[in-house]
C-alpha positions as CSV (number, residue, x, y, z in Angstrom):
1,X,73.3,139.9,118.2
2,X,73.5,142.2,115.7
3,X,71.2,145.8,116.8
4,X,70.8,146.7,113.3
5,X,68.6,143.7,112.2
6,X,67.2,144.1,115.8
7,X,66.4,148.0,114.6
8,X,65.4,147.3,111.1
9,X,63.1,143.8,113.2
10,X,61.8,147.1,115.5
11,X,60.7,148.7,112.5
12,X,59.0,146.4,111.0
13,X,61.3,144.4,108.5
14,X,60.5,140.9,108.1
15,X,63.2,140.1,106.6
16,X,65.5,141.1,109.4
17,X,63.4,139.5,111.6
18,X,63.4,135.9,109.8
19,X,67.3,136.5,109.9
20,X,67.1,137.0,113.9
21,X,64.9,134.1,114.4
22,X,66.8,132.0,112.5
23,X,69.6,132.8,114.5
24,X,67.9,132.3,117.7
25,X,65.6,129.0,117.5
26,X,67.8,126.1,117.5
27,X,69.3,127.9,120.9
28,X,65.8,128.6,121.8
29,X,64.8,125.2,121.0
30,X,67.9,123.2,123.3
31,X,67.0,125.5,125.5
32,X,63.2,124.8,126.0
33,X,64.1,121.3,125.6
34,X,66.4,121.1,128.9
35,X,64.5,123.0,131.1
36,X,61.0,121.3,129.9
37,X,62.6,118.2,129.3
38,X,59.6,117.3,126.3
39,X,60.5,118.0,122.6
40,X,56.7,118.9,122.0
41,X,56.2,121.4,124.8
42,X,59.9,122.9,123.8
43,X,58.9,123.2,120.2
44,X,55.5,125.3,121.4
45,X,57.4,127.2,124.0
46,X,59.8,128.3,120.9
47,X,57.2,128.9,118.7
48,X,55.0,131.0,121.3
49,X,58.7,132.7,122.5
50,X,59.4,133.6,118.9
51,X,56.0,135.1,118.0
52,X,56.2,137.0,121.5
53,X,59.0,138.4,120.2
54,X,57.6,139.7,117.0
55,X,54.7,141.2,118.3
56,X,56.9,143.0,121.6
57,X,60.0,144.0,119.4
58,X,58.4,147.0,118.6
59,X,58.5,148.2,122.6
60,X,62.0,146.9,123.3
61,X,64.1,150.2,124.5
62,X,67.9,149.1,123.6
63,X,68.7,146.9,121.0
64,X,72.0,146.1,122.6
65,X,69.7,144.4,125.2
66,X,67.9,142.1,122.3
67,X,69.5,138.5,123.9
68,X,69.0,138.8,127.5
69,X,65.2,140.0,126.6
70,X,64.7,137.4,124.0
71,X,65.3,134.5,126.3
72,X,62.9,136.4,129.2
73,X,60.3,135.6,126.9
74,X,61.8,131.9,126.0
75,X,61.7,131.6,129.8
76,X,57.9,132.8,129.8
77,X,57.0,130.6,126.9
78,X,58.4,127.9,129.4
79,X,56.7,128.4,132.0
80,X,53.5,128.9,130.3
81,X,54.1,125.6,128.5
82,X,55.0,123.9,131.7
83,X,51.7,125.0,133.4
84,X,49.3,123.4,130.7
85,X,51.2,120.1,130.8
86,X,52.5,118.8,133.9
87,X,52.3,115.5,132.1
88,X,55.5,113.1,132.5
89,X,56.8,111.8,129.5
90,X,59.8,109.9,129.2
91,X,63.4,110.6,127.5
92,X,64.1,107.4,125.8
93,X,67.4,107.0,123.5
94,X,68.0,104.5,121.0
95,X,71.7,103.2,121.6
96,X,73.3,101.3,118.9
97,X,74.2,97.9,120.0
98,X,77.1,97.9,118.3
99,X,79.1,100.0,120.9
100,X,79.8,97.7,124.0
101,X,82.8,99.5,125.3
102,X,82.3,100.3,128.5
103,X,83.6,103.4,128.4
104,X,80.4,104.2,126.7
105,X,78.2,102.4,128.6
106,X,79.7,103.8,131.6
107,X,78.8,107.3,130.0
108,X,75.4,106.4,129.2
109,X,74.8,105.5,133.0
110,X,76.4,108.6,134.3
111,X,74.5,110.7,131.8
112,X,71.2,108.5,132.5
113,X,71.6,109.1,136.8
114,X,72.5,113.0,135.9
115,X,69.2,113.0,134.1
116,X,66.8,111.5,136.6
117,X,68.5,113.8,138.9
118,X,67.5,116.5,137.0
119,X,64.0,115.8,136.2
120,X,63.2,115.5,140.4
121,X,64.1,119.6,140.2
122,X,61.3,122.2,140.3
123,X,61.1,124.0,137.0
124,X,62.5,127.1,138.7
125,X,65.6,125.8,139.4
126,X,66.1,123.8,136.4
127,X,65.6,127.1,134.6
128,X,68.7,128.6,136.5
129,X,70.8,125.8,136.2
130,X,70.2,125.4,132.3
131,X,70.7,129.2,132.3
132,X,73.6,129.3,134.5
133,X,75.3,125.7,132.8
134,X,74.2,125.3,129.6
135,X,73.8,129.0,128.0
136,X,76.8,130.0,130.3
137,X,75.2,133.4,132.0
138,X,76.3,134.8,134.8
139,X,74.0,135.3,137.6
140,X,73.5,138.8,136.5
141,X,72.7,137.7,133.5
142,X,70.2,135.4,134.9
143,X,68.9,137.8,137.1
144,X,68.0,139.9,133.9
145,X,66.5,136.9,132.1
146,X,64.2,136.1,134.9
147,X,63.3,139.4,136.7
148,X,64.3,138.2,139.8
149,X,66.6,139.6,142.2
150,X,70.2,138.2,142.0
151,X,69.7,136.9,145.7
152,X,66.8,134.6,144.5
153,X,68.8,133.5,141.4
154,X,71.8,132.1,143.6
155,X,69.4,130.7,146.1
156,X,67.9,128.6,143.5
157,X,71.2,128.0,142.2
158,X,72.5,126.9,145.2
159,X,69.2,124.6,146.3
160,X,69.3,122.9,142.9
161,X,73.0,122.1,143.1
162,X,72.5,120.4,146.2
163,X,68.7,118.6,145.0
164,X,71.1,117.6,142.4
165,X,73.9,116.2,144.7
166,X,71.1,114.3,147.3
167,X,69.7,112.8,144.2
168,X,72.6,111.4,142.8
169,X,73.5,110.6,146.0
170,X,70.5,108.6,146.8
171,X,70.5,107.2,143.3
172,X,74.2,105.6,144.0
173,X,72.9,104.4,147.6
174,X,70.0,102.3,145.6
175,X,72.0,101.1,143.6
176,X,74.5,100.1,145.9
177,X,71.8,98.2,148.1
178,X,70.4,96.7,144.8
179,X,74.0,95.3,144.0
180,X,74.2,93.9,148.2
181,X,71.0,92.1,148.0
């Protein structure tokens, strides 16, 4: 990020701001999305993460630091989405039916099982793995983002990784009794 729109942002410039937002909300957004798995509550957790950021920018000590901050209060947003909704909704795709290869549909499967997977983890460790996977941060990094020690960040990193494996683990056993009976 660039600490002279986050210094001009500090001082007030709006137009510097819209620049950094800009920059940030379709991460923000994917982000959000994947660890609260609804588009609704990831689009509010943006929106709250984004105005969070306006109104704290003022108070932020070193611009270098602008990323790693911005996403603690993406993560907060999250959380504070995820605790007025704990409704399930699902993740449906519309698939063209005019792909049968079964390399696809063998891609759709394995990306369908990795997603059930995912949705049986807690929200604290599906917030470390999208951290740690999908935005690419080290486990410093995370530790930053969250304000957790970096023992608690690989814990949860480690736990999920396995919830993950024992899930699709018992996914391929049920399907492998289904396909016996």
């Amino acid at each position: 990020m660039d600490t002279d729109l986050v210094t001009r942002a500090q001082r007030g410039d709006t137009e510097a701001f819209a620049i950094l937002a800009s920059a940030c909300a379709d991460r923000f957004l994917a982000t959000s999305r994947r660890i609260l798995r609804d588009l609704a509550l990831a689009e509010d957790a943006t929106q709250q993460a984004l105005i969070a950021i306006w109104r704290d920018i003022p108070q932020l000590r070193d611009p270098a630091r602008f990323e790693a901050w911005s996403y603690r209060l993406l993560v907060r947003a999250c959380y504070a989405e995820g605790r007025k909704s704990r409704a399930w909704a699902p993740n449906l795709r519309l698939l063209s039916s005019d792909e049968p290869a079964a390399d696809v549909l063998g891609s759709v499967i394995d990306r369908d099982r990795l997603d059930r997977a995912f949705a049986r983890l807690s929200f604290d460790h599906r917030t470390v793995i999208v951290l740690q996977h999908y935005l690419d941060l080290t486990l410093a990094e995370i530790t930053e983002v969250l304000g957790i020690p970096k023992g608690t960040v690989a814990s949860r990193a480690h736990h999920a990784m396995r919830a993950l494996r024992a899930a699709l683990d018992a996914d391929e056993r049920g399907s492998a009794a289904e396909a016996a009976r």
